[in-house]
Steps between C-alpha positions, in 0.01 A plus 500: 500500500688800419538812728297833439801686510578324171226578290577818265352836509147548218610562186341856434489617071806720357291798475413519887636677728823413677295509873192555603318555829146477610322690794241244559592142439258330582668406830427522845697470832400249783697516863610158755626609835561324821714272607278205385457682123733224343324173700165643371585543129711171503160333552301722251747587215627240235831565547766432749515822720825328667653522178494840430844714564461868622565704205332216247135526370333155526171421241230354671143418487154527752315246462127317528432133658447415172859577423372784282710834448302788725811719459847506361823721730795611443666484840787615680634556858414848675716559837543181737094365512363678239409392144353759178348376155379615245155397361258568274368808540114398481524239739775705760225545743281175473860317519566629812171504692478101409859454604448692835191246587727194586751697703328449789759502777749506319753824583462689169338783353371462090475831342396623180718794432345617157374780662785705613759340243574561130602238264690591153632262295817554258559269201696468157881472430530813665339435801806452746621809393210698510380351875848549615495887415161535694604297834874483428561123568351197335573141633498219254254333350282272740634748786376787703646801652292630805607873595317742738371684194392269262535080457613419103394126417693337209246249323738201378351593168663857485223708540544761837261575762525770703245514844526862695298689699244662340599867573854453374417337183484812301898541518550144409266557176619835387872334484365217317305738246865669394652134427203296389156516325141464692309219394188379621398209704396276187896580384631379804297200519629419151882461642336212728351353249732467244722371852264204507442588864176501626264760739225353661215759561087532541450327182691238542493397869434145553563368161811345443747277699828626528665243251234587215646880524826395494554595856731199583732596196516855605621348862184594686402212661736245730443164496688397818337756777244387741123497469340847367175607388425317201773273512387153491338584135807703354703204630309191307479747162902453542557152592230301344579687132143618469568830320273549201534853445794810515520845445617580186585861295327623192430726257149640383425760211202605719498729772616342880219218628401558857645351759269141536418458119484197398707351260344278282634199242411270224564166676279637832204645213243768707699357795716768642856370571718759671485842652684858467693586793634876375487654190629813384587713193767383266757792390435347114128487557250306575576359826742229730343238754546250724229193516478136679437298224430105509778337353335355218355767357822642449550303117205707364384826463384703782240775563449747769135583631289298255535157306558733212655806648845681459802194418770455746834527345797265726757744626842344685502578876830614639534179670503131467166275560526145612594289196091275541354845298231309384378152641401418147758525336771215381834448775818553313 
């Protein structure tokens, strides 16, 4: 399973611009403190909270009974019992009221810190550069740098989030406007897309296993922790080779899908068989998505929305998928 911090930045089109930055993401900001933050998200997260170094951002998922995605984190280490992560933006809120249910008496406080933080993101080939003029230090990629004035978050994938105080944003964002070009959220969303990494939000909640969105790839899940919510189902998906179905990238000629759309092929008829995860504007037109598709639909064409709706062109993810792509096809 290869490491994160080895999967290369998106590819963004000649013509754009060197770096861009975003004021609004998409993101939010959720808070773990107490001494007992890192026993309670061992047993709620996906991922090993014993493995991950101060400095180092750890992927991880929230999970349903049912093994079912309710969230997905980046997560990293904030003072000696604290955790931060960042979240979808729509869910930020709902995340943390569910999370805060089961502390019970548990020492730890769960906090959604939306409210008096600002998220911008920074992306393209430029993006170092540009995030490192408007906070003046940038760790490497799957690292974070956590300063009085403002925390910068190195995705593995390249792309640069910066999470500050709301009133001291403005500074941050008028230094980024004389290195880099404002984009909108959509734009921003693109650079995740096109990094094959997935953001779980309202429309998607509940849908997918981890493994069908690639999250076990992306190291997001560990498969030697104890028990935590939603375990015992992620767990048999791995070791009893029941996978049917994985995220893959494409291209449509048609505007983005929702979030949710079904995807739709010739060997499942009126039958949907996948779903959108995040979709976004392509550079070149038309737009770039990622979809869990079952396996064998993958050897014919594909449609997004309706039996007969806009085609799904393949695109190549950044990284490598298990070599069993498609249970129907011949071993070599």
């Amino acid at each position: 399973m290869p490491s994160t911090s080895a999967i290369p930045p998106s590819a963004a089109p000649a013509s754009a611009p060197s770096a861009v930055y975003c004021a609004s993401p998409g993101l939010g900001l959720l808070s773990f403190s107490g001494p007992d933050a890192e026993a309670f998200l061992q047993g709620q997260l996906s991922n090993d909270l014993k493995a991950l170094a101060p400095g180092a951002v750890q992927l991880s998922s929230y999970n349903s009974p049912k093994g079912r995605m309710l969230a997905t984190l980046v997560l990293w280490r904030e003072g000696a019992d604290g955790f931060r992560a960042l979240v979808a933006a729509d869910i930020a809120e709902a995340t943390a009221k569910r999370l805060a249910m089961f502390v019970l008496r548990s020492r730890l406080t769960v906090a959604d810190l939306s409210p008096s933080h600002a998220v911008v993101g920074i992306a393209g080939a430029g993006a170092r550069d540009a995030a490192r003029a408007a906070v003046g230090s940038v760790p490497e990629a799957g690292h974070v740098d956590v300063r009085a004035e403002a925390t910068t978050i190195a995705l593995p994938d390249g792309r640069i989030v910066v999470a500050i105080a709301s009133a001291d944003v403005l500074a941050v964002r008028t230094r980024l406007a004389d290195v880099a070009t404002e984009v909108g959220t959509a734009a921003w969303q693109w650079f995740g897309v096109r990094a094959g990494v997935p953001m779980i939000g309202a429309a998607t909640r509940d849908l997918f296993v981890p493994q069908t969105a690639n999250w076990d790839v992306l190291d997001g899940v560990s498969f030697h922790k104890g028990c935590y919510t939603g375990q015992e189902i992620i767990a048999r998906t791995q070791y009893l080779g029941r996978l049917k179905e994985r995220m893959h990238l494409f291209h449509s000629d048609a505007p983005p899908p929702s979030p949710g759309a079904k995807v739709f092929g010739a060997v499942f008829g009126d039958q949907a068989c996948g779903a959108v995860v995040e979709a976004a504007p392509s550079p070149d037109g038309g737009s770039d998505l990622l979809a869990v598709v079952q396996l064998s639909a993958l050897d014919g064409p594909l449609h997004v929305g309706t039996p007969d709706g806009p085609v799904l062109a393949p695109l190549a993810l950044p990284y490598a998928l298990p070599i069993a792509t498609n249970p129907n096809r011949p071993k070599v």
